[in-house]
N, C-alpha and C positions, 0 to 999 in steps of 0.2 A: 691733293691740296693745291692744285693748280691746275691751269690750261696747256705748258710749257710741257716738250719732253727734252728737252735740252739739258742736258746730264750738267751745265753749267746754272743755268736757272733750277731746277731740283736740288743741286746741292746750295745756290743762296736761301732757296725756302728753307731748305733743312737748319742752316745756321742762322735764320733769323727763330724757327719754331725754337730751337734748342735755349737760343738766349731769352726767350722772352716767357715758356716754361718749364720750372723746375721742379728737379723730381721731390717728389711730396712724400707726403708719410700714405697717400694713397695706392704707394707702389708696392706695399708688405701684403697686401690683397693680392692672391694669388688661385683665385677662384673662378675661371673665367666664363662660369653660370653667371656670379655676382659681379663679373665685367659687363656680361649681357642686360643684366637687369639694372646695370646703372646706365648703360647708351641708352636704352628702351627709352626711361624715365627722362635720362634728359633730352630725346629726340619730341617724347611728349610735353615737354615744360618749354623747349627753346626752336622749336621746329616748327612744331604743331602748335604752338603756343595754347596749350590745355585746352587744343579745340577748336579755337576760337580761328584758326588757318584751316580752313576747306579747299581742300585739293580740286581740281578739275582736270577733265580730260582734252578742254578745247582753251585756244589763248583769251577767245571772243569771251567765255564764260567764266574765267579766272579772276577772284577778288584781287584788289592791289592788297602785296605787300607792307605792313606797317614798313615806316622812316625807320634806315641803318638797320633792316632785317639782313643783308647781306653780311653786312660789316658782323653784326652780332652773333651772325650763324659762322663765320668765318673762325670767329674765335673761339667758339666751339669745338670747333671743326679742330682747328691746331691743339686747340688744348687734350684735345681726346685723341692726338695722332702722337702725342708728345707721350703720353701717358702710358698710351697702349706698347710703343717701342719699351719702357723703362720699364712695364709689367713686361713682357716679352722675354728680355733682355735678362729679366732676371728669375720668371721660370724657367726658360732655359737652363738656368746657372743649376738648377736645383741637382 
């Protein structure tokens, strides 16, 4: 979830992901086929954006990204990193 290996910058990311999401009533899901199948969906809804984002193999031939596709994918990103540690965390426990 960063550029940074800097055991001091990893661990600010970690305590800014932790504060900003909380563990949810999505964390009693403990199926982690039905963890698969909800990254898929949303890598197809917020990635891919249902399609409508066509990949490319060259820069010359790469559509621009929509405005705040970073910013948007980022939080994503944290929030499915946040998620997956607190499912983790607590199959483990099991």
């Amino acid at each position: 979830m960063g550029r940074s290996t800097s055991i001091q910058n990893v661990l600010n990311e970690v305590t800014l992901i932790k504060a900003s999401h909380k563990k949810d009533d999505l964390t009693t899901d403990l199926d982690p086929v039905s963890w698969s199948n909800e990254s898929f969906k949303l890598a197809r809804e917020k990635v891919y954006l249902n399609g409508k984002l066509k990949g490319s193999n060259s820069k010359e031939n790469a559509l621009p990204v929509p405005d705040n596709y970073g910013g948007d994918s980022k939080k994503v990103g944290e929030s499915q990193v946040s998620l997956a540690g607190h499912r983790l965390a607590k199959f483990l426990a099991i």
